[in-house]
C-alpha positions in Angstrom: 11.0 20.8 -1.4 8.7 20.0 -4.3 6.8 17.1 -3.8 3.8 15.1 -5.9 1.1 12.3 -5.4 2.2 10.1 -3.0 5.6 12.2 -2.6 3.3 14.9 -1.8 2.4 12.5 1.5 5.6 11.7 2.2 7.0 15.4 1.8 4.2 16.6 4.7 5.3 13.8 6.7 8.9 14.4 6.7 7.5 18.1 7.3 6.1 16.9 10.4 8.6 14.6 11.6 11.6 17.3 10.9 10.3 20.8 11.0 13.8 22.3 10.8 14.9 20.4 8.0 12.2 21.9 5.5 12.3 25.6 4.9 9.0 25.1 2.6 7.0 22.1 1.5 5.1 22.4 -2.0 2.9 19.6 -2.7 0.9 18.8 -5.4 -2.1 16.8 -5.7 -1.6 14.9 -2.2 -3.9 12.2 -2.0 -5.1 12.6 1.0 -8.5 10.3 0.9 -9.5 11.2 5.0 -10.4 15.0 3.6 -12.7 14.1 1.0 -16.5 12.5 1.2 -16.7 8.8 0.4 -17.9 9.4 -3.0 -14.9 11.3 -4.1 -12.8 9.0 -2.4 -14.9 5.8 -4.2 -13.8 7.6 -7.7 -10.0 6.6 -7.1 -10.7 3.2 -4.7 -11.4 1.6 -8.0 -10.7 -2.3 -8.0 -7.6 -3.0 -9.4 -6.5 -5.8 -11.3 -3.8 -7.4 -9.0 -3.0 -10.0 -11.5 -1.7 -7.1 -14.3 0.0 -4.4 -12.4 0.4 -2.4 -15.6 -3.7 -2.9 -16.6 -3.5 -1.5 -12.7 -1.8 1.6 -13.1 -3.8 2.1 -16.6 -7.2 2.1 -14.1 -4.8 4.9 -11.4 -4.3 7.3 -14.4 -7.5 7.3 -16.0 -9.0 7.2 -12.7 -6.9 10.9 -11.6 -7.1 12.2 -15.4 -4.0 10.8 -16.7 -3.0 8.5 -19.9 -0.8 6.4 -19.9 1.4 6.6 -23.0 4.7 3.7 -21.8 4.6 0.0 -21.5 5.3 -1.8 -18.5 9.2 -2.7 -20.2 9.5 1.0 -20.6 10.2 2.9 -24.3 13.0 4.9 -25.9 12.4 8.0 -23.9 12.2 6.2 -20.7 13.9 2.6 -20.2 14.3 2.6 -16.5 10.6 2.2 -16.1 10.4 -1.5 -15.3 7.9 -3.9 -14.5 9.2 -4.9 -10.7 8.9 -0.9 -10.0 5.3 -1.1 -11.3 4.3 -4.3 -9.1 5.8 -2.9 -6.1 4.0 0.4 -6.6 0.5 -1.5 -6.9 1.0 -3.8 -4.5 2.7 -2.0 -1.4 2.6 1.3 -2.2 -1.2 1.8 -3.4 -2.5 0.0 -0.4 -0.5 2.5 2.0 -1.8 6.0 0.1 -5.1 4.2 1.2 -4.6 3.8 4.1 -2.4 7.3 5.1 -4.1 10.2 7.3 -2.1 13.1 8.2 -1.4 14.0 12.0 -3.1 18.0 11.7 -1.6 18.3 15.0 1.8 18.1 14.1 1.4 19.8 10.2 -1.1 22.7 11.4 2.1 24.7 13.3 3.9 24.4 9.7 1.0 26.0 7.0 2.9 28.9 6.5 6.0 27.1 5.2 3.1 24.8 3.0 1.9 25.5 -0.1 -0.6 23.4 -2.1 -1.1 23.1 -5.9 -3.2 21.5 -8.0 -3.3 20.9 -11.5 -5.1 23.1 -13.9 -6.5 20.2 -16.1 -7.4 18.1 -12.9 -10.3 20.4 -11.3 -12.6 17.4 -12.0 -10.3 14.4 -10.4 -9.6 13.0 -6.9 -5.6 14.5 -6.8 -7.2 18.0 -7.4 -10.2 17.6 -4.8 -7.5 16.6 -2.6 -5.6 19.4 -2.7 -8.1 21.9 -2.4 -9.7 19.9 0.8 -6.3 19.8 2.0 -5.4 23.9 1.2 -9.1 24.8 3.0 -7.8 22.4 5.9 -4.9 24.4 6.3 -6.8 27.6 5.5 -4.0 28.0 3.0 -4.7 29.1 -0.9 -4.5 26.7 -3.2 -2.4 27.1 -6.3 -3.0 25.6 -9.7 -0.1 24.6 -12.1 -0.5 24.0 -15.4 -1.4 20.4 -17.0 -2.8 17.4 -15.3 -1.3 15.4 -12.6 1.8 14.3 -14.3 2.2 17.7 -15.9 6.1 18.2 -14.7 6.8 14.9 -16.5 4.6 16.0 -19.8 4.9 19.5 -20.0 7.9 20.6 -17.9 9.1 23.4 -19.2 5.5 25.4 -18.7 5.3 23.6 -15.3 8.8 24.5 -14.4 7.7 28.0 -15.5 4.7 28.6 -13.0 6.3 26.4 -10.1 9.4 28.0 -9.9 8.2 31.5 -8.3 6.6 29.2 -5.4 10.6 28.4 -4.5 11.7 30.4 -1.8 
């Protein structure tokens, strides 16, 4: 399983829950905010504005090294992205990556079927910092992949390229 961002939390989870039901987990940029210091952490806790859930997620990607490039009602090359999908992600899911630690009791027997990755482009963002918290956690290597954060969706084929060896 490949698994990114707040996938990347719920990929380690269902990890832990269901050990025999993931042969390998690769996560990318989890953000796991209980392994970093407060000041990292205070570099993606940014206030958003909860009356413009796209203005929102413009403040999330500049805040991990991302820009935005779609509006809210999506664009030719993307029309599914909608403006309901956007609120719910601002106002339910961003409060829960908050508010997530991972059980290291339950993961800890599974870091040889783990690996971690972080993005190239990203070494001076909260996703990356993440990841290699997470990867010295684990006592794990951490892996960097090409591009920023959203680097499978804007640079696939070179992602594709480098992640695909990490597949059993």
């Amino acid at each position: 399983m490949f698994a990114t961002s707040v996938g990347a939390l719920i990929g380690l989870e269902l990890a832990a829950a269901h050990p025999d039901a993931v042969a390998r987990v690769i996560v990318h940029e989890p953000p796991l905010g209980q392994l970093v210091p407060a000041d990292d952490r205070s570099s993606f806790d940014v206030e958003l504005d909860r009356d413009d859930a796209g203005a929102a997620l413009d403040q999330i990607a500049e805040s991990i090294g991302v820009t935005r490039g779609r509006t809210l009602t999506g664009s030719a090359d993307r029309p599914e992205v909608r403006r309901d999908d956007i609120e719910l992600f601002i106002r339910r899911d961003v409060p829960a990556i908050g508010e997530y630690d991972l059980d290291f009791d339950r993961i800890t027997p599974l870091t040889d079927r783990i690996v971690v990755t972080a993005s190239r482009e990203g070494r001076e963002f909260y996703p990356h910092r993440c990841a290699e918290a997470l990867a010295a956690a684990l006592g794990t290597p951490l892996t960097e992949l090409p591009g920023d954060h959203a680097a499978m969706i804007t640079r696939p084929a070179e992602f594709a390229e480098r992640l695909t060896p990490l597949l059993p």
